[in-house]
C-alpha positions as CSV (number, residue, x, y, z in Angstrom):
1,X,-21.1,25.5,-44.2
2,X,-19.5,24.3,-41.4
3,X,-17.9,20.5,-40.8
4,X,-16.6,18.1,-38.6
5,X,-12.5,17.4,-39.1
6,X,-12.4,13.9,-38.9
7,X,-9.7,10.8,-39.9
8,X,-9.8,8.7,-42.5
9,X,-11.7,6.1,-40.7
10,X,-14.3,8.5,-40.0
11,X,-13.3,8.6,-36.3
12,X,-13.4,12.3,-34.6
13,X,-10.6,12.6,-32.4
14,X,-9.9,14.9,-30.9
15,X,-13.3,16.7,-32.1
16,X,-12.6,19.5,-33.9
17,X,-14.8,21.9,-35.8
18,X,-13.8,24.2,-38.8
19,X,-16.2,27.0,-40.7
20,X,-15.9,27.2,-43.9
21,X,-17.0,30.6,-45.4
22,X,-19.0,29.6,-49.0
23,X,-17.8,31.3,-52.3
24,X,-14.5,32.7,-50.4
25,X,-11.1,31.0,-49.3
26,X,-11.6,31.7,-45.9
27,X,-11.1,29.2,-43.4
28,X,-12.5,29.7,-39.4
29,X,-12.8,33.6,-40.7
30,X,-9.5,34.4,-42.0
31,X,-9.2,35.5,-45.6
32,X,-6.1,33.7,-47.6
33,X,-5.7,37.5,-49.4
34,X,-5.6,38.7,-45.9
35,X,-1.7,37.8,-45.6
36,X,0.7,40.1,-46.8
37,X,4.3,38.8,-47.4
38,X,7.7,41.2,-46.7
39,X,8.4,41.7,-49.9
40,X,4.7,43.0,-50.2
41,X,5.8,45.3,-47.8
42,X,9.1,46.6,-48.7
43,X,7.6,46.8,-52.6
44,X,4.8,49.0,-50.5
45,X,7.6,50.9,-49.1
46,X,9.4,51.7,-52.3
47,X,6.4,53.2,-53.6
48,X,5.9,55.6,-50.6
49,X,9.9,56.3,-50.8
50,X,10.7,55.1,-47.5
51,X,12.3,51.9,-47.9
52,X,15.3,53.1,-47.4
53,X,14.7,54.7,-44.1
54,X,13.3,51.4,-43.0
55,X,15.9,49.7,-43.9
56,X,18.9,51.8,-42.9
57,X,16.9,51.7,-39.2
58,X,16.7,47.4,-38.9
59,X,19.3,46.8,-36.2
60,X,22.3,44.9,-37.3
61,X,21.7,42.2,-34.4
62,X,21.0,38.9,-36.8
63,X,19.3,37.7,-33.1
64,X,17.0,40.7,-32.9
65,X,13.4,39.9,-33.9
66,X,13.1,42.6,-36.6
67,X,16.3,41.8,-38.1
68,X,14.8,38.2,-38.6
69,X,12.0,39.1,-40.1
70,X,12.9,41.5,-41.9
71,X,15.4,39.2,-43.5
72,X,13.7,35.7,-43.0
73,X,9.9,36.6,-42.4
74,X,7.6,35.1,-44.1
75,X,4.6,37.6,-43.3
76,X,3.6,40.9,-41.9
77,X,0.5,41.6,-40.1
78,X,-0.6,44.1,-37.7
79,X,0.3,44.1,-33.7
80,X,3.8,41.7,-34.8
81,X,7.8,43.0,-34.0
82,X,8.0,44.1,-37.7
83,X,4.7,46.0,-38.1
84,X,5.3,48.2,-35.4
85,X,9.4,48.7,-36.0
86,X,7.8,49.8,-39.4
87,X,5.3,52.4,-38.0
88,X,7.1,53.5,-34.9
89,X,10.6,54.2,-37.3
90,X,8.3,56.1,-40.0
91,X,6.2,57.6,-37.7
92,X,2.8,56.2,-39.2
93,X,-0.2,56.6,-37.7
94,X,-3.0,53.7,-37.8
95,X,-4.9,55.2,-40.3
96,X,-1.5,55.5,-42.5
97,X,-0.2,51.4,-41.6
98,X,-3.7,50.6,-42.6
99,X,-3.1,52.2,-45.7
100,X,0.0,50.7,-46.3
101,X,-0.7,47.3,-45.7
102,X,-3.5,47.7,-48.1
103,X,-1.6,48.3,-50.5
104,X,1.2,46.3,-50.1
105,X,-1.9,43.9,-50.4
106,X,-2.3,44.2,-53.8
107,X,1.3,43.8,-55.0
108,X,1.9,40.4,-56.2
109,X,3.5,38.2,-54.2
C-alpha cells in the first residue's frame, strides 16, 4: 500500500510519499526488528566471550565517537563508528559481524 503524508486539513505540503509494506512493520523498507540496540550487542558479546576484550579496548576519551556510543548509543548497525571498532578490535570478518548482529537480534531488548 503506499499513501500520501498529508496534514490535518488534508493539505499536502510539502508532498511526501511513504510505502507501507502490508502484514509487516516496515515503513519505506526498513524492518522495526531490523534495529539492534547496544545492549543487544554487548549481551551478543557475552555470549561469544568477548565482551571483555571490547570493552577493555573503548578509548577512555568521553569525546571519542565509540566511547559515546558505546556508553550513550542508542543503536548499532552496520558501516557506523561502533560496528566497525567492534569488528576491527575482534578481528571479525563480515560473515562473523553478520552473525553476530543476528543474534544480538534476537535478545530482548
Amino acid at each position: 500500500m503506499t499513501g500520501v503524508v498529508s496534514t490535518t486539513s488534508g493539505a499536502v505540503y510539502p508532498p511526501q510519499t511513504i510505502s507501507v509494506n502490508p502484514g509487516t512493520q516496515a515503513l519505506n523498507g526498513v524492518l522495526a526488528t531490523s534495529i539492534i540496540t547496544v545492549g543487544q550487542v554487548k549481551r551478543a558479546l557475552i555470549y561469544n566471550g568477548v565482551l571483555q576484550t571490547v570493552s577493555d579496548a573503548v578509548p577512555a576519551d568521553v569525546t571519542n565517537a565509540v566511547n559515546m556510543e558505546w556508553f550513550n548509543g542508542l543503536s548499532v548497525k552496520s558501516g557506523d563508528s561502533l560496528y566497525s571498532f567492534i569488528q576491527s578490535t575482534l578481528g571479525y570478518s563480515n560473515a562473523q559481524m553478520s552473525a553476530l548482529m543476528s543474534y544480538a537480534a534476537s535478545q530482548q531488548v
